[in-house]
Kinemage of the C-alpha trace (Angstrom):
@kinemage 1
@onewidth
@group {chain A} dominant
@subgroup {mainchain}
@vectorlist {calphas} color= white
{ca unk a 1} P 0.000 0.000 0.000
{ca unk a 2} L 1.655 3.220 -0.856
{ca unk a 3} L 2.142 6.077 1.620
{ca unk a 4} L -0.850 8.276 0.118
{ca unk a 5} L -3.551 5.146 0.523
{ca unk a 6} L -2.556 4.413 3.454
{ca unk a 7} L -3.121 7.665 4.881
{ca unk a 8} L -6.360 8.156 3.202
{ca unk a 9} L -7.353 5.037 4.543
{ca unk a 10} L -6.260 5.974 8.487
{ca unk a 11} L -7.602 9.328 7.728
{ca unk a 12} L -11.398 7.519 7.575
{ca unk a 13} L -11.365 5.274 10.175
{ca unk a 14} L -13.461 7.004 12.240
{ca unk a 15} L -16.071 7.531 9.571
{ca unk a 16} L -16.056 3.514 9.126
{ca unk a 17} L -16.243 3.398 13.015
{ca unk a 18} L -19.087 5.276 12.910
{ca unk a 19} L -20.526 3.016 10.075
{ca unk a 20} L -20.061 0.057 12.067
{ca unk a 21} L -21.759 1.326 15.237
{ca unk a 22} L -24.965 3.206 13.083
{ca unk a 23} L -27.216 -0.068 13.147
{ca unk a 24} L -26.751 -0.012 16.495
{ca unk a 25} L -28.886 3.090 16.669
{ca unk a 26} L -31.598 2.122 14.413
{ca unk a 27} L -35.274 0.730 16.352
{ca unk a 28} L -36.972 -1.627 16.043
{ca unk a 29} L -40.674 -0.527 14.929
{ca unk a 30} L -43.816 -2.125 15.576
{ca unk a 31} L -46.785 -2.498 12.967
{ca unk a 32} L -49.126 -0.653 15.759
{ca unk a 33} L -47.105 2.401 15.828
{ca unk a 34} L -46.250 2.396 11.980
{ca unk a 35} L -50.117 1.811 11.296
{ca unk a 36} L -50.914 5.383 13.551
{ca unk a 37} L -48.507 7.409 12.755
{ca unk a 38} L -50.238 6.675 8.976
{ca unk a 39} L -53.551 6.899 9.672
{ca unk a 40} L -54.573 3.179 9.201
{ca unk a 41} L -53.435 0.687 6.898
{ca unk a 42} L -55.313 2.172 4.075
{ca unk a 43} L -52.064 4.637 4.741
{ca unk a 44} L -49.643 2.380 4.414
{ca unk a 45} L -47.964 0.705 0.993
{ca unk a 46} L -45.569 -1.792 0.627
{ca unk a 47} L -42.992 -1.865 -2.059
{ca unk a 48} L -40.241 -5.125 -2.412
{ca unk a 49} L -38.402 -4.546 -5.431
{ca unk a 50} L -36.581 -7.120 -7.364
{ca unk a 51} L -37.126 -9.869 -4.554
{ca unk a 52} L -37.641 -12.502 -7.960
{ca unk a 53} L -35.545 -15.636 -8.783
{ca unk a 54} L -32.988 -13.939 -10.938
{ca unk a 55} L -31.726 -12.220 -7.773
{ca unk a 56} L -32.416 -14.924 -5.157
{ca unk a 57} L -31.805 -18.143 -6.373
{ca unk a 58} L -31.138 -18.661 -10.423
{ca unk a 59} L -29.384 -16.791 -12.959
{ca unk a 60} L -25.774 -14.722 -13.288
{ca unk a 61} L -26.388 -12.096 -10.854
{ca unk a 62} L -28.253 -14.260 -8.001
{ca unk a 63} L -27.112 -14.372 -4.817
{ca unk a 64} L -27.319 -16.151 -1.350
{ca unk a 65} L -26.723 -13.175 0.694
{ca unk a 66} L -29.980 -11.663 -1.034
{ca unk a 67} L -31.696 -15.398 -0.995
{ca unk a 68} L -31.239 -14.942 2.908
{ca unk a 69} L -33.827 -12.061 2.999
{ca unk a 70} L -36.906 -13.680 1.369
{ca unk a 71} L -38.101 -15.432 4.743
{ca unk a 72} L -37.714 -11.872 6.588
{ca unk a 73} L -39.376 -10.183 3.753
{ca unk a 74} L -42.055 -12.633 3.770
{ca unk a 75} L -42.506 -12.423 7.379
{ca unk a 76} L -42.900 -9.000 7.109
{ca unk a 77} L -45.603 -9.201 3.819
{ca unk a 78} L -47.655 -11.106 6.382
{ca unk a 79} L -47.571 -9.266 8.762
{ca unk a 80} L -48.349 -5.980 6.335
{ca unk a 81} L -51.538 -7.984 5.960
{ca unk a 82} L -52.138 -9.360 8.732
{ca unk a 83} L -52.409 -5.688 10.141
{ca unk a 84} L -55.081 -4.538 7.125
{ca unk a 85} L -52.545 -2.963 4.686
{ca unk a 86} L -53.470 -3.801 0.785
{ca unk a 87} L -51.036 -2.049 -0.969
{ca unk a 88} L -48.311 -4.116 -1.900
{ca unk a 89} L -46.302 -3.200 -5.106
{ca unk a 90} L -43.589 -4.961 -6.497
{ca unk a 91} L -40.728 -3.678 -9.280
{ca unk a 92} L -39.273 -5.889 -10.953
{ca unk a 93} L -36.594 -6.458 -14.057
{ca unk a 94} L -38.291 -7.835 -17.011
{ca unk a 95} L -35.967 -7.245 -19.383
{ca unk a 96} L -35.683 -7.792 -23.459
{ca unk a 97} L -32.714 -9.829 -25.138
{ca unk a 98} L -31.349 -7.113 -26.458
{ca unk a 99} L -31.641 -4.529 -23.268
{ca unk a 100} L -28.786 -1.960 -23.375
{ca unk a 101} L -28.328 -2.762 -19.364
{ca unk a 102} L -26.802 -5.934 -20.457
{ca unk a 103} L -23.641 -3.953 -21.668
{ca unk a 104} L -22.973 -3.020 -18.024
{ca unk a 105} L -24.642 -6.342 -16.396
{ca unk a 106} L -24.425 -9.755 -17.458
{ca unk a 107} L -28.233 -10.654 -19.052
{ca unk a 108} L -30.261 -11.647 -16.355
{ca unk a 109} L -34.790 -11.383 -15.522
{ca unk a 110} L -35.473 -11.709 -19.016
{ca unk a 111} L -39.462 -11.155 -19.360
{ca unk a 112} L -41.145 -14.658 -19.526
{ca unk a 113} L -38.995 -16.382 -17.691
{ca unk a 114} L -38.809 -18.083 -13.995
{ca unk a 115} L -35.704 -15.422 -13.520
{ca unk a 116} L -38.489 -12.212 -13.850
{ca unk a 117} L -40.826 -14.619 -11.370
{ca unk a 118} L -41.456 -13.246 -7.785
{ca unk a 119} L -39.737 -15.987 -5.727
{ca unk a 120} L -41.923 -18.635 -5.076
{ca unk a 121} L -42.150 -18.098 -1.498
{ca unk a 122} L -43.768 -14.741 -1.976
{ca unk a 123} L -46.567 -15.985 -4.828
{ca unk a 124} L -47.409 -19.059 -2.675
{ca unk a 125} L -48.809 -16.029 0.121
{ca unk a 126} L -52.967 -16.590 0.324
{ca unk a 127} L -53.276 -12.826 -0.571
{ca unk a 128} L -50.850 -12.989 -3.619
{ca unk a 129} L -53.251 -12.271 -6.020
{ca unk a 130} L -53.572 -8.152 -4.788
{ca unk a 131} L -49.931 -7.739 -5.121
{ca unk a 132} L -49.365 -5.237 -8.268
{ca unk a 133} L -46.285 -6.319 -10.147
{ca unk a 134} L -44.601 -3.253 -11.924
{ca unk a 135} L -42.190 -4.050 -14.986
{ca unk a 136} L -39.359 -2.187 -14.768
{ca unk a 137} L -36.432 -2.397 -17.168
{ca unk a 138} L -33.215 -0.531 -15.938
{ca unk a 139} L -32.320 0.051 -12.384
{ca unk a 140} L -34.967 2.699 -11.432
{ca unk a 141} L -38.636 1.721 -10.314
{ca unk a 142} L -39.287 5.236 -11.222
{ca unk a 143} L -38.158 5.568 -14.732
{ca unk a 144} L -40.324 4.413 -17.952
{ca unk a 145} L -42.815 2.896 -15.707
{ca unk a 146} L -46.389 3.839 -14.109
{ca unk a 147} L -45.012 3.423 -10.560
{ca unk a 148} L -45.619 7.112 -9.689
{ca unk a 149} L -48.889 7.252 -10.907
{ca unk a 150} L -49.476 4.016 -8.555
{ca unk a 151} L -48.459 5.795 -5.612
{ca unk a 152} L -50.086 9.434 -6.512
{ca unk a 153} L -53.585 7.247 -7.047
{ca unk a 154} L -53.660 6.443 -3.432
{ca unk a 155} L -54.820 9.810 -1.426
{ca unk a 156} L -54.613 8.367 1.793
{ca unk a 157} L -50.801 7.317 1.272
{ca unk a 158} L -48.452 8.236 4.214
{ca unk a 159} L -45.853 5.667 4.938
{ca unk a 160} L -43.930 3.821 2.268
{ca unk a 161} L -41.986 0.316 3.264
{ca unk a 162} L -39.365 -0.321 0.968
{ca unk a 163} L -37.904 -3.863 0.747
{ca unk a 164} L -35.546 -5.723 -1.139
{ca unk a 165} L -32.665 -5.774 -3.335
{ca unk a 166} L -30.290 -5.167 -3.960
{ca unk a 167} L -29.689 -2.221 -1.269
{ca unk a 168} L -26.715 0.060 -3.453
{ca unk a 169} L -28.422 -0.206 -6.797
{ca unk a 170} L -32.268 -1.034 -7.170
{ca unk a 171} L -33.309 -0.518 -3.576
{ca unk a 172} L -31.625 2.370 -3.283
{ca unk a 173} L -32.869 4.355 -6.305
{ca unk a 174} L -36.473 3.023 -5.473
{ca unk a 175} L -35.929 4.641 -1.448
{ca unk a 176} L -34.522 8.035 -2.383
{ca unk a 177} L -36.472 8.766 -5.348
{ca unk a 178} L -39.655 8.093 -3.368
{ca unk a 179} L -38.092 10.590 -0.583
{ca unk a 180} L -37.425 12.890 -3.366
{ca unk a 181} L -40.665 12.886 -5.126
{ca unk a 182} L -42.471 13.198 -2.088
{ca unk a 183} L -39.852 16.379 -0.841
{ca unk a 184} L -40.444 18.220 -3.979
{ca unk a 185} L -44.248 17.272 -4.219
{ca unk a 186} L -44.788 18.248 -0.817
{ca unk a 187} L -46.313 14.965 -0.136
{ca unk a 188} L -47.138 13.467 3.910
{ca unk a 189} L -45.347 10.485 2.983
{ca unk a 190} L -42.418 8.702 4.924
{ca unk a 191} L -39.956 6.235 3.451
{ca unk a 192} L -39.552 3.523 6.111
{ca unk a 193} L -36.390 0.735 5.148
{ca unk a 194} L -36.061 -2.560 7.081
{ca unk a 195} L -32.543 -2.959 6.904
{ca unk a 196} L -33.104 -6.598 7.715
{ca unk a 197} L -35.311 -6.799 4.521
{ca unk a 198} L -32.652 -5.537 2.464
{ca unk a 199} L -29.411 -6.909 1.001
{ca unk a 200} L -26.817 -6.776 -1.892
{ca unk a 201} L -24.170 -9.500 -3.465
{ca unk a 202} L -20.690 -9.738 -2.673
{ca unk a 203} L -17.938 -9.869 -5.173
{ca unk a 204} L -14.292 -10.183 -3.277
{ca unk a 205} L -11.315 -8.533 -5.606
{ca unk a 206} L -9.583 -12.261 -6.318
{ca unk a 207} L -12.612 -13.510 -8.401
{ca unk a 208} L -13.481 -10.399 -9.725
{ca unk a 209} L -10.132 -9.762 -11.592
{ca unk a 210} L -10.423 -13.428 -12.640
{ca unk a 211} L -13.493 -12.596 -13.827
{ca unk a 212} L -12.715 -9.221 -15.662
{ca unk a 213} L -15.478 -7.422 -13.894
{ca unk a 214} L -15.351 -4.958 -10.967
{ca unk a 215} L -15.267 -6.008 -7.143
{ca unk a 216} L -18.486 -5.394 -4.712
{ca unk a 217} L -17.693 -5.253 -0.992
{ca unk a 218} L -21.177 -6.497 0.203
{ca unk a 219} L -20.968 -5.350 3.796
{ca unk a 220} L -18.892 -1.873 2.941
{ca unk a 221} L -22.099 -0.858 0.495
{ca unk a 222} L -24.909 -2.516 2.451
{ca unk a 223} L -23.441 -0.071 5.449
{ca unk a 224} L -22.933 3.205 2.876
{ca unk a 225} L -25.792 2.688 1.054
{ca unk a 226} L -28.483 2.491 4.144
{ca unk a 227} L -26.231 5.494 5.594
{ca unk a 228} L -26.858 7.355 2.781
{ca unk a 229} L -30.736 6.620 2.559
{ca unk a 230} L -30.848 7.983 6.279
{ca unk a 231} L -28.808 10.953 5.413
{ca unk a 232} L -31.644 12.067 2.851
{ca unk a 233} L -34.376 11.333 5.263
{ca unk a 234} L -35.596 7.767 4.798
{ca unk a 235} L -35.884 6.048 7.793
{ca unk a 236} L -34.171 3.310 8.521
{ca unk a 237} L -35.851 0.277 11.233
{ca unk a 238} L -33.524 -2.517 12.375
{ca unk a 239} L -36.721 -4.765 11.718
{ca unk a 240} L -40.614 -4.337 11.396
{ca unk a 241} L -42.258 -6.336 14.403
{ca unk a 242} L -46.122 -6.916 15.571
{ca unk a 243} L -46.630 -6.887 19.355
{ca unk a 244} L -47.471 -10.231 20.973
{ca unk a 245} L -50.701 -11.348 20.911
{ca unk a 246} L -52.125 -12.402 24.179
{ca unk a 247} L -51.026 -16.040 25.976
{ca unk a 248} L -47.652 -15.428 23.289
């Protein structure tokens, strides 16, 4: 390591301290509080965004680490309904053969296959057949689909939970734009992130470069990445919970 990385790298250890010890601060939240502080569940939505095969279990950019999330995020979905919510959307990649994204990504959720599927855990839920899938074909929820228009057709909207993957690149665009379009709209709604619910792939440096692609510190951009959603005002909940029912 040469003199001038190794000072910028000592010069930002307490930053990465501080990144370490931030989870540590987030709550837990219960579904009780969440559900007043929005009015009811016809004021809450649920979003999980690319939680399909092609990113948890089949496919060139699948991954365990996001596989691990789907009983969490399921848990969750359940409970979402459980409490009265009905608004559960879902982005998701359903891409062409010849998408342009496949010149930075390897081709991957091509529309019409299992890959652009909702895992199987999540369309085997008894209340499945609400859930409004949203085709999306580049990283953003946002762009070139009717997601917005989703979200502005529900008056009574005020908390959005975002889950998903993967937390640096499509859960991340689908958090902060929804804080942004709701700062410059002047809309009542908060972005709430489970950071349980979320996740993103790990790539170490060795098998990258035999790989010719670039490297993807999982747990350095899962921590940066749900920093940076806090920093612009999304909150971040260690974990969405439901108070014990009594005799539990």
């Amino acid at each position: 390591m040469s003199n001038e990385l190794s000072a910028f790298v000592t010069g930002r250890i307490p930053f990465l301290e501080y990144l370490e010890e931030l989870p540590s601060t987030w709550p837990e939240c219960s579904w009780s509080s969440l559900l007043e502080e929005s009015g009811g569940p016809q004021g809450v939505a649920v979003l999980g965004v690319d939680l399909v095969e092609g990113f948890c279990r089949q496919g060139a950019l699948s991954s365990p680490r996001v596989g691990e999330i789907v009983p969490t995020v399921v848990r969750i979905l359940s409970q979402a309904y459980q409490a009265g919510v009905r608004h559960f959307l879902f982005p998701c990649d359903q891409h062409s053969p010849d998408s342009l994204e496949f010149d930075a990504y390897p081709p991957h959720c091509l529309a019409g296959t299992t890959e652009a599927e909702l895992v199987e855990e999540i369309r085997a839920l008894p209340f499945a057949a609400g859930f409004q899938v949203v085709p999306k074909a580049s990283v953003s929820s946002f762009v070139a689909t009717d997601l917005q228009e989703r979200l502005l057709a529900l008056p009574e909207l005020r908390t959005l939970v975002v889950l998903g993957d993967v937390t640096d690149l499509c859960l991340y665009q689908l958090a902060l734009t929804a804080r942004f379009l709701a700062n410059a709209r002047d809309l009542p709604w908060q972005v709430v992130v489970p950071a349980n619910a979320v996740a993103t792939y790990d790539l170490d440096v060795p098998t990258a470069r035999s790989l010719g692609v670039m490297p993807h510190d999982g747990d350095l951009l899962q921590a940066l990445f749900l920093y940076h959603l806090q920093l612009n005002g999304v909150r971040i909940v260690r974990d969405l919970v439901r108070e014990p029912r009594d005799g539990e």
